[in-house]
Structure formats: C-alpha cells, structure tokens
N, C-alpha and C positions, 0 to 999 in steps of 0.2 A: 430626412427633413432638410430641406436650402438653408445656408445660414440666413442669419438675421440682416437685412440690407440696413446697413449704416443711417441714423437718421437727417434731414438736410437741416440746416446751420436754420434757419427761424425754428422751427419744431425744438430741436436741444434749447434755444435761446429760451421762448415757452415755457419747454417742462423745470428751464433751472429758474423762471418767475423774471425774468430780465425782457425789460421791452425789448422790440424788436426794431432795430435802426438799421442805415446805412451804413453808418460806422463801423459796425460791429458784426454785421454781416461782410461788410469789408475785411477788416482787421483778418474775420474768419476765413476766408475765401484765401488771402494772401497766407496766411500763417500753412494752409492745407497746401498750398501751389507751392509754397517754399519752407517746408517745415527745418528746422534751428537755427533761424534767419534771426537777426539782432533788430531790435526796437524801429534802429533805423532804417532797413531794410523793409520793413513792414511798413514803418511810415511811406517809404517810394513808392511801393507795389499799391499800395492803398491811394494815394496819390494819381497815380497812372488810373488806377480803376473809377476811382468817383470822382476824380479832381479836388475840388479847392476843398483842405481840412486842414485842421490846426494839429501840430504835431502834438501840443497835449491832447486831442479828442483822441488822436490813436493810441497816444501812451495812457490815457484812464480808461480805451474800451480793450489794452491789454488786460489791464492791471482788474478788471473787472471780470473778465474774463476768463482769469488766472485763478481769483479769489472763489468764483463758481465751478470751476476745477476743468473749464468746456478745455482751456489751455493748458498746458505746462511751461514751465518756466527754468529753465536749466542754467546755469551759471559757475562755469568750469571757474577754474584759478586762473587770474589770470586776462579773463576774457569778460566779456559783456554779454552781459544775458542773451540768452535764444530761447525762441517759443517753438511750440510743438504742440500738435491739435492728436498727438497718441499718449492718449490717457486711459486711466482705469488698469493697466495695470503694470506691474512691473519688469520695466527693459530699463538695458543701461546704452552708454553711447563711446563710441571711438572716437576720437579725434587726431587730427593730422597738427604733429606740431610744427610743419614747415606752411602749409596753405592753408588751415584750420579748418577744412572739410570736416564735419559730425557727422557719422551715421551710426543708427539705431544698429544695439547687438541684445537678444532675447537674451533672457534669464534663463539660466541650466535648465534645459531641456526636462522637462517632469518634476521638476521640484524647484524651490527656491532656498537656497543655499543660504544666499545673502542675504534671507532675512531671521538668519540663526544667528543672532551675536553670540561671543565669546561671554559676556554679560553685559545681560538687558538689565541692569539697575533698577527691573521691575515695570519696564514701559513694556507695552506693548505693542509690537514691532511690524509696521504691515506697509514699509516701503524702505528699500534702499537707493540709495541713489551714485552708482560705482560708474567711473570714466575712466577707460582706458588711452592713454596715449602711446604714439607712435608715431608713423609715418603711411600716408596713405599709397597706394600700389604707383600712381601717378607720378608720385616725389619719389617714390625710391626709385621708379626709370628712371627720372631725369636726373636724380641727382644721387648713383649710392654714395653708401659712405663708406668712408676710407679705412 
C-alpha cells in the first residue's frame, strides 16, 4: 500500500475548523519552503508572496496556527522562536552555534528513549523536546578549532 500523500495546507486548515485565508495559507506555504525560520523571516517570505500584510496578521496567523498544532514552534536558549510545519510526532533538532543553522534529527530509531523520564511526577509524557548544539559541517571547514 503507497503511503499516505500529505494533505494540502486549506484541507488541514478545514479539518482543524480554521477559515481558510491568505494569510495563513501564506504563513503556511513559507513556514514549509523555509522550515525553523524565525517570525520574522516568515513575515519577508510572506510578504514577497502576497504583498502588503501587517506583521501582526503573520504573527496571530502564527500563533494560531501553532495553538491548532498545523505548526510548531521551537525556542532554543538563547534564540527567537522558529516554526516548523513537522508535527505529530517526535524529532529533535541540532543547531550550529556559530551560523545558527537547525536541522531536524529523528528520535532513536524504534523506540523513544526520551520520553522515559527519570521521574514523571505522575504526568503523562508524550513529547520531548531535546536540542543538540554544536557546530555545523560548514563552520567546522571554515573555521576549526584550535
């Protein structure tokens, strides 16, 4: 059986009860074209694409976006939020602490490690969310260290 073809950005909008706009079909479109892009990276790309928007209509068609789960919302230490349109289920991300490149790294392979605490104080635990830092392949040509 083919897997399942991803559904397009009005349909998800639909099944999660959320009209279906420019904006948000925006917001969506950029956040997929440039996934851990910061608020205001999303505001440009969104900008380029429909023209004249108010940077609050992209930061509440994030923030709305985020709260129906279509987005995620990542916020390393440090840094200002990035979105990311892979949700449902559990990955973690690297980051570069010299050019702050993110990219996605999968959950142990066959099981999910991370989401065994040491003690769960009784919650029930069905996301972690672990960043690795480092340096990405890029930076360490250009620049090792000493």
């Amino acid at each position: 059986m083919p897997p399942a073809q991803p559904l397009d950005a009005e349909t998800l909008l639909r099944r999660h009860g959320m009209q279906v706009t420019a904006q948000r079909l925006a917001v969506m479109r950029a956040v997929t074209d440039h996934p851990h892009s910061t608020a205001d990276d999303i505001d440009k790309a969104v900008r380029v694409d429909i023209g004249a928007i108010s940077r609050q209509a992209v930061y509440d068609a994030l923030a709305a976006l985020t709260d129906k789960r279509l987005l995620r919302r990542i916020q390393p230490a440090g840094s200002p939020a990035r979105y990311e349109d892979r949700v449902g289920d559990n990955h973690h991300h690297l980051i570069c602490r010299e050019c702050g490149r993110m990219v996605d790294v999968d959950c142990a392979v066959g099981e999910t490690p991370c989401l065994t605490a040491a003690d769960d104080s009784g919650y029930e635990i069905d996301e972690a969310e672990v960043i690795y830092w480092g340096r990405c392949p890029e930076c360490v040509t250009a620049a090792p260290t000493k």
